[in-house]
C-alpha positions in Angstrom: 0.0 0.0 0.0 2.8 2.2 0.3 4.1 1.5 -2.3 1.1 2.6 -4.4 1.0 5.9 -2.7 4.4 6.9 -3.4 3.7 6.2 -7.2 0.8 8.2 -7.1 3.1 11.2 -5.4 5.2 11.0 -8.2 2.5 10.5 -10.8 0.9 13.9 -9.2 3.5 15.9 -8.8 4.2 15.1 -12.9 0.9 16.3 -13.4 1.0 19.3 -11.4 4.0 20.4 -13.5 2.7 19.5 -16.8 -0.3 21.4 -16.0 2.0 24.4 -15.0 3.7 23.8 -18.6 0.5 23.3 -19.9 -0.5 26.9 -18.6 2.5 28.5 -19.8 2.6 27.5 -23.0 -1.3 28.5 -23.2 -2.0 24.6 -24.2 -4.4 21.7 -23.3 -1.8 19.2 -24.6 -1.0 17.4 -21.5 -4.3 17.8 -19.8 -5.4 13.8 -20.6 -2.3 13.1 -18.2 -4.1 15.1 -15.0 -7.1 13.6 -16.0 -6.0 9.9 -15.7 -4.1 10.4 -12.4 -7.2 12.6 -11.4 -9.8 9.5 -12.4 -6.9 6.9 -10.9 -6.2 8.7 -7.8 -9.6 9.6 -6.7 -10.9 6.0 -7.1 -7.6 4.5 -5.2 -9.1 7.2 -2.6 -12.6 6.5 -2.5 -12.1 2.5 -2.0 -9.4 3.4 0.5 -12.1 5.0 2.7 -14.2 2.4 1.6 -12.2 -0.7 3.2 -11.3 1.5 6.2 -15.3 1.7 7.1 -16.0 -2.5 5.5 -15.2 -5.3 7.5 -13.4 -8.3 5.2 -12.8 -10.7 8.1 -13.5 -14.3 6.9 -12.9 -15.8 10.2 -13.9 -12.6 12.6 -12.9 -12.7 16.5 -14.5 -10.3 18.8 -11.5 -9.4 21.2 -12.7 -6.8 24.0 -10.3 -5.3 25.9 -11.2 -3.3 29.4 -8.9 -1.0 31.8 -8.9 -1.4 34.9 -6.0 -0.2 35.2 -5.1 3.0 37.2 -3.6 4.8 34.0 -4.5 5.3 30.1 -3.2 2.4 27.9 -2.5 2.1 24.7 -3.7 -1.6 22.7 -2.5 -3.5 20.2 -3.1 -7.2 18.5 -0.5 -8.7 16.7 -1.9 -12.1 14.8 1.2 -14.7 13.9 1.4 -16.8 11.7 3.5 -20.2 10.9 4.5 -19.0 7.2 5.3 -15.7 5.6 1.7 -14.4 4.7 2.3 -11.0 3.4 5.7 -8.9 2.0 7.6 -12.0 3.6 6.2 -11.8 7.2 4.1 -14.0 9.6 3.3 -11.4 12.4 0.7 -8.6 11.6 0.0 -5.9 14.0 -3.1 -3.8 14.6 -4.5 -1.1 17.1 -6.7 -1.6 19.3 -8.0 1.5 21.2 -6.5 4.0 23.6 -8.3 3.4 26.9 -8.6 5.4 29.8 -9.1 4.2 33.0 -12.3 1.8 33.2 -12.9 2.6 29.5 -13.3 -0.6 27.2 -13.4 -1.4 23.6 -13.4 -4.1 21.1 -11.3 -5.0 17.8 -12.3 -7.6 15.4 -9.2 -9.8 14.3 -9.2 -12.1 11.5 -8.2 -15.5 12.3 -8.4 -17.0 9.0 -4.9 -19.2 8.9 -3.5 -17.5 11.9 -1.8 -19.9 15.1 -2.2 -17.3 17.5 -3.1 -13.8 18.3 -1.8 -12.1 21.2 -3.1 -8.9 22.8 -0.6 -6.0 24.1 -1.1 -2.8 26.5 1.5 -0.3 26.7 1.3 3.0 29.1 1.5 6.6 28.3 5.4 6.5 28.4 5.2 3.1 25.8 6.3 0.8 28.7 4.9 -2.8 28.8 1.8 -3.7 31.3 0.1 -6.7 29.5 1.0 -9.3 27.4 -1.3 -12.0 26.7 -0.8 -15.0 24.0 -4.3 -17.1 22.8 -2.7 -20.3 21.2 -4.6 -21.9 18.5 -7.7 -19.1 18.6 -11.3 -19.9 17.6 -14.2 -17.9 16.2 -15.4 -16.8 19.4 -15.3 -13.3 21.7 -12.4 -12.6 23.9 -12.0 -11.0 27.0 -8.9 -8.9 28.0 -9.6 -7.4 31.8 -6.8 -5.3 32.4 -6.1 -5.1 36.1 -2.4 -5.1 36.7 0.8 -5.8 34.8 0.5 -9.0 33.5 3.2 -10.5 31.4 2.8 -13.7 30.9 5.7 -14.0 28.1 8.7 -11.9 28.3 10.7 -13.1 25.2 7.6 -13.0 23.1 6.9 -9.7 24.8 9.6 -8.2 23.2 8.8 -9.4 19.8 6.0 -7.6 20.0 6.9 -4.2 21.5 9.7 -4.7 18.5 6.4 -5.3 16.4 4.4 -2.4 17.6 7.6 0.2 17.1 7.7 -0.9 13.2 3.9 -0.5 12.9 3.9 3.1 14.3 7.1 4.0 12.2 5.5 2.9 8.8 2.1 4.1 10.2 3.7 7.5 10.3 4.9 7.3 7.2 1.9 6.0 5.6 -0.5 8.9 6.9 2.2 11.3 6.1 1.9 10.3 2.1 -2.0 10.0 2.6 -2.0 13.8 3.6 0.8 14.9 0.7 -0.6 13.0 -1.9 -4.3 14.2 -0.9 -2.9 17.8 -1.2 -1.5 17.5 -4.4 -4.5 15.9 -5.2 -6.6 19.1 -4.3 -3.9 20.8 -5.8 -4.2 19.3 -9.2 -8.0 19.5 -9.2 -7.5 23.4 -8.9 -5.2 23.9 -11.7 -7.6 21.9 -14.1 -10.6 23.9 -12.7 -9.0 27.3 -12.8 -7.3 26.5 -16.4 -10.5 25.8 -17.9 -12.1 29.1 -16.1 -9.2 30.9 -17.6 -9.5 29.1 -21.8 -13.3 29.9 -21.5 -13.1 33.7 -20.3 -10.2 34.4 -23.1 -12.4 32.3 -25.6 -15.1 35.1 -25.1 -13.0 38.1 -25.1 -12.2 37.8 -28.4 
């Protein structure tokens, strides 16, 4: 997925300086390019919000998490698998919620394939409170009660904080592209708006 967004930065910020070109030269030439990376990167867009709001889960777990804890946490879920699934990993990480105290929420994992999930809390300065494997899970609801630091792996603790600091790195970095390329985007659309304002108003002055 990043991937994809990085092409379409570069495919925009082509587009945004053909269209200045474009304007310079007083031609519509190149405007079929901002066209096709308008159509492309609006739809890429639109099914990104899409599958953001759609659940896909095949084999869905309902894993609720509650704090009883006497600070705010922050959760995660990491699902593992026994083979490389995905970009040549086994272990996939997702957040949960941030809780505050006696706050609760639920995640739904998918399962589908998967040996294990576990379920992580970290506090407000990212230091380790719970750590909880499920082994061989089923299609059933889960219930994480957060009362005190519970550990009940250390090794495979670590592999998970080491987990959760990847995911939050490329998670930066992926809503940092979503938010330039969605500029741009905006950007782009503005140029072909005002471009075609600016042809039709000379078109009727002479």
């Amino acid at each position: 997925m990043t991937g994809v967004l990085i092409a379409i930065l570069f495919l925009l910020i082509i587009s945004i300086a053909l269209e200045v070109f474009a304007r310079l030269k007083s031609t519509g030439k190149y405007r079929i390019v901002s066209v096709v990376v308008l159509v492309l990167s609006t739809a890429y867009f639109l099914l990104l919000l899409l599958f953001s709001f759609v659940g896909m889960e095949s084999s869905p777990v309902w894993v609720k998490t509650s704090n009883n804890y006497t600070e705010g946490l922050k959760v995660y879920h990491i699902t593992v698998y026994d083979h490389p699934v995905y970009d040549g990993r086994s272990r996939f990480v997702s957040k949960g919620a941030t809780l505050k105290p006696n706050e609760s929420s639920t995640t739904v994992l998918e399962i589908d394939g998967c040996v294990a999930f576990w379920t992580i809390a970290v506090n407000t300065d990212n230091l380790l409170v719970y750590f909880k494997a499920y082994n061989s899970p089923r299609v059933k609801p889960y219930h994480d009660l957060i009362n005190d630091n519970t550990i009940e792996d250390g090794s495979l603790a670590k592999i998970a904080l080491d987990d959760i600091e990847q995911y939050e790195r490329e998670t930066f970095a992926h809503k940092t592209l979503i938010v330039i390329d969605l500029l741009l985007l905006v950007a782009l659309i503005a140029l072909v708006l005002t471009s075609k304002k600016l042809k039709s108003s000379s078109a009727i002055k002479v």
